[in-house]
N, C-alpha and C positions, 0 to 999 in steps of 0.2 A: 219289674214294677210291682207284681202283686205279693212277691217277699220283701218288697223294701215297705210299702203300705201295710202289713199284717206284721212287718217290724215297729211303725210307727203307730199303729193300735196296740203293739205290747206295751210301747212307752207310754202310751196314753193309761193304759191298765196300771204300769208302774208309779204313774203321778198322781192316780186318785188313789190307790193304795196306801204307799210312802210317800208321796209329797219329796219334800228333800230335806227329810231330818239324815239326823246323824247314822241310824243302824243301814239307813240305804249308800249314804255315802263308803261306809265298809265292805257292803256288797259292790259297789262301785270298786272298789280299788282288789278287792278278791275276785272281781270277775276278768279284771286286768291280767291279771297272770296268767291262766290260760288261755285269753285271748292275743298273749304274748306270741304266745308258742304257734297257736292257730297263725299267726299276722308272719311268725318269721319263717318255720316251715311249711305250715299246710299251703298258706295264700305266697308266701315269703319266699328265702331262699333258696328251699328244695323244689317246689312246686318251678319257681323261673328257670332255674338250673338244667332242671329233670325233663322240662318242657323241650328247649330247644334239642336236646341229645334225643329224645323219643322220637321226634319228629325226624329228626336227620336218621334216624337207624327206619324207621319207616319209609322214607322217601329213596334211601338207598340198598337196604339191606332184605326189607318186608315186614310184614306183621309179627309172622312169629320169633323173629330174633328180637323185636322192638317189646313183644310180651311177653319174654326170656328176662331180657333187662327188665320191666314193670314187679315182674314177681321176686328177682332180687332186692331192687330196691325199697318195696313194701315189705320182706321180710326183714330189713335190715332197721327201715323207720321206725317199724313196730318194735322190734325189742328195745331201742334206743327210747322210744318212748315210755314205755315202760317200766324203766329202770330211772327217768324222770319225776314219772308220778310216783314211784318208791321213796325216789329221794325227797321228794318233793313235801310227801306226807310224813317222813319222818321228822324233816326241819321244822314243821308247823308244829309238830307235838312235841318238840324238844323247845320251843319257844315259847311255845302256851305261857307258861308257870313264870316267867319273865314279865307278861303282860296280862295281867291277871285280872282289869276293869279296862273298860272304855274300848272306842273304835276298834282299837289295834287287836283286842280281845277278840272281838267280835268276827274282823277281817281274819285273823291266824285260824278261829273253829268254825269258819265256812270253808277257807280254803283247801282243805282236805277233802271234804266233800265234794268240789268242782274239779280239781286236778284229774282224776280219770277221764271227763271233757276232751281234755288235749288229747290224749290216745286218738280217741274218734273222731274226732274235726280237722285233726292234721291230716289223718289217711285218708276223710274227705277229700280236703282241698287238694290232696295228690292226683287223686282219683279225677275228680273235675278237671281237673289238666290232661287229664289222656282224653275223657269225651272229647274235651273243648279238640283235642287234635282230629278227632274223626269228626268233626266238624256239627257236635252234638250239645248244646247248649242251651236246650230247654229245662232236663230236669238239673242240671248241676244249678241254673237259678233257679227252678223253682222248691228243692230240698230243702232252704232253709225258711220256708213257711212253714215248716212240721215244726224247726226249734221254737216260732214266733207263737204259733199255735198251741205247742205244749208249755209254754213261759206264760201265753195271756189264762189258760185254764188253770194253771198253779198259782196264779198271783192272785185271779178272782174266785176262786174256791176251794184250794187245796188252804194256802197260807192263812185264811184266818179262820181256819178250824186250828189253829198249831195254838194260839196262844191268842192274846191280848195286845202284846209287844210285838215291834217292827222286829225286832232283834231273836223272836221265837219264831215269827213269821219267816223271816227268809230262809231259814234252812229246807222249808217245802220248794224252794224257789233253786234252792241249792241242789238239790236232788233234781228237778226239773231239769236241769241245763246238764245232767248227764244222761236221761232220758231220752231227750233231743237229740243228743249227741248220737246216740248209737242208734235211732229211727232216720238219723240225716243221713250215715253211713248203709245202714240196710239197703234203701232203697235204689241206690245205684247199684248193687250188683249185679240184680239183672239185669242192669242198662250194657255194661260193660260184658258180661254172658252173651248175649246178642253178637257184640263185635266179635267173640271169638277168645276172648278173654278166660282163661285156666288157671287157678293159682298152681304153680308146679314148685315143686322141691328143688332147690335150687343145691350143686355145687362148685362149691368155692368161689365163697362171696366176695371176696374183694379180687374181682377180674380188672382189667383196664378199662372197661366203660366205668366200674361203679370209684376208681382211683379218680380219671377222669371228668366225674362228677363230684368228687370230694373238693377237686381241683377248686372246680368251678362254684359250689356251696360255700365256701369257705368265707369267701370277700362276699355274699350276699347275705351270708348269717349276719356280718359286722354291719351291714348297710339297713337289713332290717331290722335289725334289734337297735338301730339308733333311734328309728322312729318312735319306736316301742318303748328305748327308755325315754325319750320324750314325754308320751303320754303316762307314764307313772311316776317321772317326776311330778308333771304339773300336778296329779293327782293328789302326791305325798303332799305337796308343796301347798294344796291348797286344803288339805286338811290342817294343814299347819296355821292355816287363816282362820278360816269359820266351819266350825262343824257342816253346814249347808253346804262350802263351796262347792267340794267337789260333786254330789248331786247337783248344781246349779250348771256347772261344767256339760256335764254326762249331758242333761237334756238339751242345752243350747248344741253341743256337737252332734245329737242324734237329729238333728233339724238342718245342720250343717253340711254333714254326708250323706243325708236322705238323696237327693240329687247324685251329688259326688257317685254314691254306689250304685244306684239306677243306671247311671249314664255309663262315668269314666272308666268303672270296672267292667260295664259288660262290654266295651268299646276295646279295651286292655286286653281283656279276656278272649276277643274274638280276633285280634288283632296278632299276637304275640303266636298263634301257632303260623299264621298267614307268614308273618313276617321271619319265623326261622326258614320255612322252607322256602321260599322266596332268595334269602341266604346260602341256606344250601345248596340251591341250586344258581348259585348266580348272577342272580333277578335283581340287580341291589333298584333298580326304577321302582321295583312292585313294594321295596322296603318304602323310600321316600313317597311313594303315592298312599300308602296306609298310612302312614303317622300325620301326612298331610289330612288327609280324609278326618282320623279319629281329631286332630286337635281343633279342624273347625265344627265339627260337631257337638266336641265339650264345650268350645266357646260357645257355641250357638245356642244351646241347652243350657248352661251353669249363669251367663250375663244377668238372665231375667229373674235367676234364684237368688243372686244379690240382691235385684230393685225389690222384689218382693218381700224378704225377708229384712230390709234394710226399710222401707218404709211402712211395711204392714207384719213385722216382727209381733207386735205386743197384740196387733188383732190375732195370728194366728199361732201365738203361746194361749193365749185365754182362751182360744174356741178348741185346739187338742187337749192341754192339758188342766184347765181350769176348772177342777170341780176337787169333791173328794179333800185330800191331806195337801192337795195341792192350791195353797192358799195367795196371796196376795203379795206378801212377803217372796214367795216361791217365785212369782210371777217377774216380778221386780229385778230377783237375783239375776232370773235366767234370762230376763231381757236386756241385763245390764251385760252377761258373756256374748249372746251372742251379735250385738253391736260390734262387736271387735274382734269375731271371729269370720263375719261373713264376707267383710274381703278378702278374704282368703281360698273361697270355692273354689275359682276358675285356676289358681295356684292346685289346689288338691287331685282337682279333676285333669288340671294339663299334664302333670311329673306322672302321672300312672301312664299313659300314652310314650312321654320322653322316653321313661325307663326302659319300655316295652322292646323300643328301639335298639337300646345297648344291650338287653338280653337279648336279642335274636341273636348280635352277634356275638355272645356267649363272652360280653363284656362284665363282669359282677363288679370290677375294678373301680369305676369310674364313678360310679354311682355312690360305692362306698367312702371314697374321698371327698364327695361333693357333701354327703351327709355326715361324714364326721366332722366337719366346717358350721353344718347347719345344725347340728345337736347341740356345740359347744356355743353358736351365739345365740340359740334358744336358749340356753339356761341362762345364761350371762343375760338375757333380756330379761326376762323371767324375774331374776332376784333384784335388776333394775328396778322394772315396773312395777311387781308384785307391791310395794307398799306407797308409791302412792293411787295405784289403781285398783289395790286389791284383786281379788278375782279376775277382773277384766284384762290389766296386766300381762296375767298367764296366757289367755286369750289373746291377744295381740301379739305379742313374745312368736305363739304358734303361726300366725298371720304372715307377720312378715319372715321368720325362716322358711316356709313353705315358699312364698316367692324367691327368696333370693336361691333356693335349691331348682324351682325349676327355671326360672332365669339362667342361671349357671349349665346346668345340663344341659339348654334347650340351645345353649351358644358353642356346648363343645360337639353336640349333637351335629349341628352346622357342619361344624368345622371337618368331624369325620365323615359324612356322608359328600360334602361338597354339593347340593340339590343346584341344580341350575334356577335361574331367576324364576323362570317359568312355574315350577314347582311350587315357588315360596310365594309368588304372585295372588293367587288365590287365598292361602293362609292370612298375609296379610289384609287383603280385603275386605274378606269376610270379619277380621277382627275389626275395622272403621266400618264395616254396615250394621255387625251388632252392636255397638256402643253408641250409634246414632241414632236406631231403632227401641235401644231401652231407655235413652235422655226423652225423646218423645214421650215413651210412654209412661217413666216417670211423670214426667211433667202432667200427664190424664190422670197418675194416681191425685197428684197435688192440687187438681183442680176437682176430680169428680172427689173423693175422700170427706169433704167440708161438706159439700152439699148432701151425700147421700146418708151423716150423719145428721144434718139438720133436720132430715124428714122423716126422726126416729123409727130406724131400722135399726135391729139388733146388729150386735158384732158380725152374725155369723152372716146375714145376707149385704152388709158394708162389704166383709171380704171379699164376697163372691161375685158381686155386682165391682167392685173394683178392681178383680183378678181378670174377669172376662173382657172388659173393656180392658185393661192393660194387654192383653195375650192378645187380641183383634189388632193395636196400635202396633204391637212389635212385629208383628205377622205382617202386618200392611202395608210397614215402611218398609220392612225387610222384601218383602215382594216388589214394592215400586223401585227399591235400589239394586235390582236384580239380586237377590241372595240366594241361591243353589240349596242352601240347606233342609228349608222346611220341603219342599217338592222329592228332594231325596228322601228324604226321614217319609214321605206319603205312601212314595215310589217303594221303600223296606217291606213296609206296612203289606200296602198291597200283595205284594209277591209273596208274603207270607200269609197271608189269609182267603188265599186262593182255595 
């Protein structure tokens, strides 16, 4: 929670900064590419892959063979990385002189600058996956409030000593997020020192675990890198619209996965060591009982981020990011994305749980099939709607293949686990007591909303005064319909702040 909030004060730093002209929309699409790499190995492929084989060489062989394999495989990530950002920064400087004005210009000579990123964010998010196995998951979330924190002091006081222009300014910004990068990775080593963790000199790296893990990378690299071209087409595609869009994009989705990442990834993240060794050893109940657990908790959590952002979107676009470069126009755009992007949450937040499922059991396969279905009628929506929706379009495009992927998944899911009724019982419930508990408390926003604007109160005490009374009704109804969830989420709470 307090890296997803000190991420949504960077964006907030971002909009009064840049606003969503055009030099920010470039840094938008050049921050994409290493966040490619981050999304398909560090959080991606190798991280899901790496995860379940750690755990199983832990549960059956010990620590030190399980820290044998660890230090192979981060000597082998890093040089292949490496040799990425070589390549990486060669093609940017061999295309400059191609693109010699405009965005594209802009996007080509920052991206050289941010490519070394990926080195260090990838062998982060490897890393987070071995804590997350010793059952360590405070600092791997709270690490990346250093990036949030080193991006919010470059954007408000590095970048406009650089220049005049947006387009001199973000190279301060551009530097920043390799800074970040290698403070995010520091810090975990003596977490990992602790456990017992060595890096040792490894010989001969391609043994049958690290073959065995190529195995299994293989169809997860294709799975996420579909998502990934997902989000840079919409990107390319909507700078192909308005120089604005795809800034207009970025902000409406940073409000979108604010939730999404709080929740469904720490849920993902705590759930997927549980659920391999639960595998491993056997346990397939302890699988079906976590995915049950994690999906009615993202439901129970993401329902209320639709009603709010669905009918109190434009109050709380103008109370974070309305000030500054971020003008009215700005306002408009990104309230017109994220109308058509926020049903889409409970989709975003469920498929990170599904998936979690098929990695334990060291399925990369299935997912990849279902997502290469869902990239190909996301574009096909995409170029649909793109003209008579514009921007928004793109946004919808994303909406409905995010459901139809985790729909798809969450039916083949079924089918392999086979969960007895009993199981699916509760899941279901719980989704008819949350969607009966957020129509109420719609309906409070719909009534109190009128009134608490007529008795001129600014934006920001409307929101608040209508967020509380909203969260009191869902809470209310949810407890008179018996719903398990908020009691459990107290009951976490508690035991951890003992």
């Amino acid at each position: 929670m307090c890296s997803r909030i000190t991420g949504l004060l960077r964006d907030v730093a971002y909009g009064a900064t840049f606003g969503t002209t055009g030099a920010f929309s470039a840094f938008v699409v050049a921050f994409t590419i290493p966040n490619i790499f981050r999304r398909v190995f560090g959080e991606g492929a190798l991280s899901e892959a790496f995860v379940p084989l750690f755990n199983e060489k832990l549960e059956q062989d010990g620590k030190p063979s399980a820290f044998r394999f660890l230090s192979t495989v981060l000597t082998l990530t890093a040089a292949a990385l490496v040799a990425v950002v070589v390549l990486g920064v060669i093609v940017c400087l061999v295309l400059q002189p191609l693109f010699p004005n405009g965005h594209a210009n802009t996007t080509l000579r920052l991206l050289p600058v941010m490519l070394p990123y990926t080195l260090f964010i990838c062998l982060f998010g490897l890393l987070c996956g071995v804590l997350n196995s010793f059952r360590h998951f405070a600092m791997p979330a709270l690490a990346p409030i250093l990036l949030n924190v080193v991006l919010i002091i470059a954007t408000l006081f590095v970048c406009p000593r650089l220049g005049t222009q947006p387009d001199e300014q973000l190279f301060g910004l551009a530097v920043a997020v390799v800074v970040a990068g290698i403070l995010q990775l520091a810090i975990l080593l003596p977490v990992l020192r602790r456990f017992g963790f060595v890096l040792t000199r490894v010989k001969g790296l391609l043994t049958p675990d690290i073959r065995r893990l190529s195995k299994l990378m293989v169809p997860g690299i294709v799975g996420a890198s579909i998502y990934q071209i997902n989000v840079m087409c919409d990107r390319i595609l909507a700078l192909s619209l308005e120089s604005w869009a795809a800034a207009a994009l970025f902000y409406s989705e940073r409000l979108v996965y604010l939730p999404v990442g709080v929740f469904a990834v720490a849920l993902s993240a705590a759930s997927l060591p549980l659920m391999s060794r639960a595998v491993a050893a056997g346990r397939q109940e302890e699988v079906v009982d976590a995915i049950g657990y994690g999906l009615r908790h993202v439901i129970f959590l993401s329902v209320p981020c639709v009603l709010v952002l669905m009918m109190l979107g434009q109050e709380v676009i103008t109370l974070l990011f309305g000030r500054g470069s971020f003008d009215d126009a700005s306002l408009r755009q990104t309230f017109a994305a994220l109308l058509f992007y926020v049903p889409g949450i409970p989709a975003f937040a469920a498929v990170k749980i599904v998936r979690a499922g098929f990695y334990s059991h060291q399925d990369m396969k299935t997912p990849v099939k279902v997502g290469v279905f869902c990239l190909i009628l996301n574009i096909v929506l995409s170029l649909i709607l793109m003209d008579p929706l514009g921007h928004r379009g793109l946004a919808l495009s994303t909406t409905i293949a995010a459901w139809v992927n985790v729909l798809v998944l969450g039916f083949l899911l079924c089918r392999r686990l086979r969960p007895p009724a009993a199981a699916l019982r509760p899941v279901v419930l719980s989704v008819l007591r949350v969607i009966a508990a957020a129509v109420a408390a719609g309906f409070l926003i719909a009534y109190f909303k009128p009134i608490v604007v007529a008795e001129f109160f600014s934006d920001a005490i409307t929101l608040v005064i209508s967020l509380v009374a909203a969260s009191v009704t869902y809470l209310a109804v949810l407890t008179v319909l018996s719903g398990r969830e908020p009691f459990e989420l107290i009951a976490v709470v508690r035991r951890k702040t003992r």
